[in-house]
Structures are given as C-alpha cells and as structure tokens.
C-alpha positions in Angstrom: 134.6 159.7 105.4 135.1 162.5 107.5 137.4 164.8 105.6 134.4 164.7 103.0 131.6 165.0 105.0 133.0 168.3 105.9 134.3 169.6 102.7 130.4 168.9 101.4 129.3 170.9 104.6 131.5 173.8 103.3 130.0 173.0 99.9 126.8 173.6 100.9 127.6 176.5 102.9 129.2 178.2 99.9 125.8 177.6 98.0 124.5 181.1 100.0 127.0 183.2 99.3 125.2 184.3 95.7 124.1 187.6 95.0 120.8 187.7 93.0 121.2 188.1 89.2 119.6 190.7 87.3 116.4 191.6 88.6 114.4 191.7 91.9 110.9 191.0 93.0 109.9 193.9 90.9 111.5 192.4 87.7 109.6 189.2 88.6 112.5 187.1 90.2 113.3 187.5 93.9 116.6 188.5 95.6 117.5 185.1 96.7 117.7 182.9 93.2 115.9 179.3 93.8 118.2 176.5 92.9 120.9 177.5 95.5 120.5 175.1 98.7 121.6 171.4 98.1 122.8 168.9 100.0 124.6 169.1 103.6 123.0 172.3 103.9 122.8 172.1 107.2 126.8 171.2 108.5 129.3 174.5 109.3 132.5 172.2 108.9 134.1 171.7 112.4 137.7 172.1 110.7 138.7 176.0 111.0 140.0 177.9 107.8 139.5 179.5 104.9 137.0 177.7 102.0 137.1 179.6 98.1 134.3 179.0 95.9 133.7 179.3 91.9 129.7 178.7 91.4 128.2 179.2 87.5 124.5 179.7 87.6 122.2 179.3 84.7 118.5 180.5 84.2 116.2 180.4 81.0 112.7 180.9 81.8 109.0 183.1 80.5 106.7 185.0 82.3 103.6 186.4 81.3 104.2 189.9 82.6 106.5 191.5 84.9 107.2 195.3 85.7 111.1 196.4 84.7 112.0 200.5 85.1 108.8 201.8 85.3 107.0 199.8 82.2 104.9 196.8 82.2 106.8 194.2 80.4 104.6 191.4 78.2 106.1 187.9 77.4 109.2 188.2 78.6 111.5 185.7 78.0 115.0 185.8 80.0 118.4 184.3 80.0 120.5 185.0 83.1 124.3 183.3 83.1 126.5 184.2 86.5 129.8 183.6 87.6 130.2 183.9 91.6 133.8 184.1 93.5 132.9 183.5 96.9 134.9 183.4 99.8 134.2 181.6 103.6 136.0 181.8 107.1 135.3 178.9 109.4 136.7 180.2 113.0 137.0 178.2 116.2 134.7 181.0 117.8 132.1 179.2 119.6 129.0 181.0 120.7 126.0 179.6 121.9 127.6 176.5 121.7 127.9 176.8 118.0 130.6 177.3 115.4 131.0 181.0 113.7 131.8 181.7 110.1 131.5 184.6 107.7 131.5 184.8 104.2 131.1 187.2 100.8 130.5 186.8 98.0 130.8 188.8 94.1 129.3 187.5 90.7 129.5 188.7 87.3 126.7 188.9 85.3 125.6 188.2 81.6 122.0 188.6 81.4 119.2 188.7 77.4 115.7 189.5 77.8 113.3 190.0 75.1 109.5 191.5 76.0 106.8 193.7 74.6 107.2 196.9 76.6 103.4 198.6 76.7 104.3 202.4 76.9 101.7 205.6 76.2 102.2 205.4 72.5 101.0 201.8 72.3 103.6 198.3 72.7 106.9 197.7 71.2 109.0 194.7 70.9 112.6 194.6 72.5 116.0 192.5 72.8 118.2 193.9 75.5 121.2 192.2 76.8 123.8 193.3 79.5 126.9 192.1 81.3 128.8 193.5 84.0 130.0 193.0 87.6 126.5 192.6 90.2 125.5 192.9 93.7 127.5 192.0 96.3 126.7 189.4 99.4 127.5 190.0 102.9 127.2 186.9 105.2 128.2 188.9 108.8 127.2 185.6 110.3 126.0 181.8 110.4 126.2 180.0 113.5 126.3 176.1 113.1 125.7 173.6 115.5 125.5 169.0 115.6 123.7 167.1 117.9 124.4 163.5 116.5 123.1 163.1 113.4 121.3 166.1 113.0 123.1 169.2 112.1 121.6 172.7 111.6 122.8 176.6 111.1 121.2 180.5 111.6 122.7 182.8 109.1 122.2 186.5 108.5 122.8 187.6 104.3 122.9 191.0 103.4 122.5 192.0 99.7 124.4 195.3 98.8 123.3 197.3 95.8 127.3 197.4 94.5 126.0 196.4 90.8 125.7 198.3 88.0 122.0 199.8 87.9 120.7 202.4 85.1 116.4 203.0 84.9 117.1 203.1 80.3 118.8 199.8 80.0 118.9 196.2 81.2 120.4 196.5 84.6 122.6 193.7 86.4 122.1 195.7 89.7 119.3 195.7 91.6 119.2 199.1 93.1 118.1 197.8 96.9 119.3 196.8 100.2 118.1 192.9 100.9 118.0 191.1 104.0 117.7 187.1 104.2 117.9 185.4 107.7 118.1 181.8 107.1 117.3 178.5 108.9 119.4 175.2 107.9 119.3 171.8 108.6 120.5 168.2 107.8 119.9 164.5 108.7 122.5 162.8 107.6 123.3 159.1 109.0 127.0 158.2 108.3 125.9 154.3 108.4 123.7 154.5 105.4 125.1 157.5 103.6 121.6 158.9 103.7 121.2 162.7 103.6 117.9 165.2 103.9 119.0 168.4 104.0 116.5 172.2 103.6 117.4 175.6 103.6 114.7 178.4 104.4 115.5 181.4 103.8 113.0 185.3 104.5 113.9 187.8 102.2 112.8 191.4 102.5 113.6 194.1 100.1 114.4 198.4 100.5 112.2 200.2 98.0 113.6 201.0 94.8 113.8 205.1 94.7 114.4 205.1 91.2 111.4 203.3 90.5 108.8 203.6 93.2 108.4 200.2 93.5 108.5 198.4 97.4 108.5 194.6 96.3 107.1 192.5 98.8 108.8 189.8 101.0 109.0 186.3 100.3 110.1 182.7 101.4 112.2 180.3 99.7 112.6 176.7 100.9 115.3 174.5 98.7 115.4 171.2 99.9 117.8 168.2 98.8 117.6 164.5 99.5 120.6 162.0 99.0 122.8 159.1 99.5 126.3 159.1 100.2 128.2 156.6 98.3 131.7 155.3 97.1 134.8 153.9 98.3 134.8 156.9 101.1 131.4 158.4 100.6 132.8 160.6 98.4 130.1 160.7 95.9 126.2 162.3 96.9 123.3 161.4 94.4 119.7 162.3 94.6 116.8 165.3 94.2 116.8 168.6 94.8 113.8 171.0 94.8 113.0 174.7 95.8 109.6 176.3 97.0 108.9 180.2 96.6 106.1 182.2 98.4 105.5 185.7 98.1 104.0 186.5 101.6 103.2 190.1 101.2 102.3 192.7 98.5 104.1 194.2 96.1 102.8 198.1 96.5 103.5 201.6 96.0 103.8 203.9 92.8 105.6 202.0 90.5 103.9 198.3 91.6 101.9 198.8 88.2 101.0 195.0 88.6 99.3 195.4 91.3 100.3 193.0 94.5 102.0 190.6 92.1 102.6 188.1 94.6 104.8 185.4 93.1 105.0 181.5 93.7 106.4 179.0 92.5 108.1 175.1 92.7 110.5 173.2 90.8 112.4 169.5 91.2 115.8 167.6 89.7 118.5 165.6 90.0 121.4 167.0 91.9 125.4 164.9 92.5 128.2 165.9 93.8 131.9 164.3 94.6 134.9 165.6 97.2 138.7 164.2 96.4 142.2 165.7 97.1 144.1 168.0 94.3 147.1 168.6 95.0 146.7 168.2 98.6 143.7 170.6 98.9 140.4 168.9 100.1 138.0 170.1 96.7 134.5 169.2 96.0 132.6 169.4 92.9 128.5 169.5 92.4 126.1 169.9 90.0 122.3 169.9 90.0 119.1 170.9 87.2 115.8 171.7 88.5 112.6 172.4 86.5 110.0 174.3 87.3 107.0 172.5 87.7 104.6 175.7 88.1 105.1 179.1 88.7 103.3 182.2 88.8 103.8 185.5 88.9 107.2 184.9 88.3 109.6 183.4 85.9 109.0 179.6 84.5 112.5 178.1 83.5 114.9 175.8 84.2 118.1 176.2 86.6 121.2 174.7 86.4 124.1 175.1 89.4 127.8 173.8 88.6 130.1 174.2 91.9 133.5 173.9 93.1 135.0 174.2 96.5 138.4 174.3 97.8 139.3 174.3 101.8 142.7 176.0 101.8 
C-alpha cells in the first residue's frame, strides 16, 4: 500500500499546478479554477524525485452577466477545454520539520464564448473562440508534514501573466499577477482505506491596466471524501466538491458590474487508481462536479482527467 499511497499524494499535489483558463474574476471565473483539489490532498510523498503530470480540464457553464474588455457581456455561455504539462520536485530538504517541493506548471488553452455585448450603439450578439498557450504557475514552495494519520501542507502559487492577452478578441491570458497561499489537509486511515482530504486556497489578483478593472479576492475550498480499495488500495472512490467566496469587491473604472462578488458550490463523483508501467509508479484520476448554485459567476459543469508519473 505504500508505494500508492504516495504516488496518490503526488497526484494530488500535481492537482495545483494549473494555471487559470481564460478569464479572471473580471471575466466572471476566478484565477484558481474549482474542481482542482481531490483526494490525498493533503500528503507531500516522503519518496524524493521528480513527479510529471498531464491534467485535461473541462468547463461548460452560463452566467447571467459578466464584464470582458471593457463591455458588459449578457448571457454568456462559455466552453473552456485545457491541457496542463506540469512538473514537481520532491527534495529531502526538511524545514520546519516538513518536506520541501516545488513545482510549475504550463496549459494550453482552447476556449468558445457566445454573449450579447451591450455597447453605446445598442447590444450585439457574438461567437468568439480562441486557442493558444496560457498563463504560467509558479509553485516556489509547499511544505508537507504527517503526524500519524493526519497529513497536511502550506504552499505558495504564483500566477504569471505569460498567456496570450489582446483587449479586441477572446483572450487565453489573463493580463495579471495572482497570488494563492494554500492550506492542505488529509485523514486518511490505512486500516480502513478511508480518506477526507480539503484544499483551501486565498487568491488575490494585480489590477488589470488594460482594463481598469481590480477584481476582488476570493476563497476556494475543494474538498474530497473516499475509500481506498483493491488488492493494494490501489483504487480511491467517492465525492468531491468545491466552495467559492468572493470576500471583497470588485472595484475601480472598468468594475462596470459593480462589486460583483461571486459564489458559488458544486458536488460529484471523483476515482482514481495507481499501478506500475513499465516500472514507473503512474496514477490515473478522474472526477465530474456540478454546480449546484452559483452566482455572479459561471454555472456549469467540470470535469478533471489526470495522470501522474514518479520518475
């Protein structure tokens, strides 16, 4: 059990090397994308080295309203689809007591949205789409530590505005700095297999220049509950949710909305399974989650696929 207790550590771990799709807070999504914690959130694997992940994220959701470039954007309906290569260094640095890693992160980006844009002259319906390489994560820092059961990490994520970004067209960049210290943390007992695992996470935002528009900062909480299970616990079964809180305004010239303060909560099933390939310890997950309400933001669904390799 072991070996895949730890490969699902560096599973979950991988799960917050993601660079926000598409839009920010001002385009009614925030810069950390719900969906992303899961299970084992909380374990930094013990085992030193170097872990690679391939993680596909899909969103489909509607908001009411939303501001995008400058205009107030009506019915909007979105489809975001990323692809994230994402790369993790477990050390056997110990600080605090704890275990060090690092980790980055790029996606690509294919992203449709169809609104009514109200402009001057009146509204007008349009159908953008876009694809192209998008911001880049920076994880400087997560320190992991275990005390029995319980298992739990402090992180730092940095958001870089490395994606394409143009103020006359569907943009995959975001055109800010973010910063997202996070808080981890599992229970998982190795007797019964079972597993409750949360990831919060504060995310604050640079003002957009281009735009005049300071989004406000927000909390995310995704949360996973499971049961290990198989011949070497090598399959996880259960729910997964996520919580978002806007905690503060959305303001300055280009806030056209108003304070806009988003919120939002959604729930699904999430698995996953560990094996050997060719000698390399690999995991595989997969969860859906729907959201239940949502306001000022985006109503959808999510869906995560996974796959992690310890080299």
């Amino acid at each position: 059990m072991k070996m895949f207790v730890r490969l699902l550590g560096g599973a979950a771990l991988m799960s917050i090397c993601v660079s926000a799709p598409v839009f920010a807070a001002e385009g009614g999504m925030g810069a950390w994308l719900k969906g992303y914690g899961s299970f084992m959130a909380g374990v930094v694997p013990p085992e030193p080295g170097f872990y690679g992940t391939d993680l596909y994220y899909y969103f489909g959701g509607h908001a009411g309203a939303e501001v995008r470039n400058g205009n107030v954007e009506l019915g909007v309906d979105v489809m975001l689809n990323g692809d994230m290569l994402a790369g993790m260094y477990v050390s056997d640095w110990h600080i605090l007591g704890g275990t060090y890693m690092a980790a980055a992160a790029v996606d690509y980006i294919w992203a449709n949205l169809d609104a009514s844009i109200q402009t001057p002259l009146g509204g007008r319906e349009v159908s953008l789409d876009a694809s192209d390489i998008g911001d880049s994560l920076l994880v400087p820092f997560l320190i992991g530590w275990s005390d029995g059961n319980l298992h739990w990490n402090v992180g730092l994520n940095i958001l870089a505005p490395s994606g394409a970004y143009n103020m006359h067209q569907l943009s995959v960049g975001k055109n800010v700095w973010g910063f997202m210290p996070q808080f981890a943390f599992t229970y998982f007992d190795p007797k019964t297999g079972f597993d409750l695992s949360g990831t919060l996470v504060y995310t604050t935002l640079t003002e957009n220049h281009a735009t005049q528009y300071q989004s406000g900062d927000a909390i995310n909480l995704d949360w996973a509950i499971g049961k290990h299970f198989g011949a070497k616990s090598e399959w996880e079964a259960g729910i997964a949710g996520n919580l978002v809180q806007q905690v503060s305004d959305d303001s300055g010239p280009g806030a056209k909305l108003g304070p806009f303060k988003a919120a939002s909560y959604g729930i699904g099933p999430a698995i996953s399974y560990s094996t050997l390939l060719g000698g390399f310890a690999t995991s595989f997950s997969a969860r859906w989650e729907h959201d239940i309400d949502a306001s000022n933001t985006f109503k959808g669904d999510i869906a995560v696929v996974s796959a992690t390799v310890k080299f």
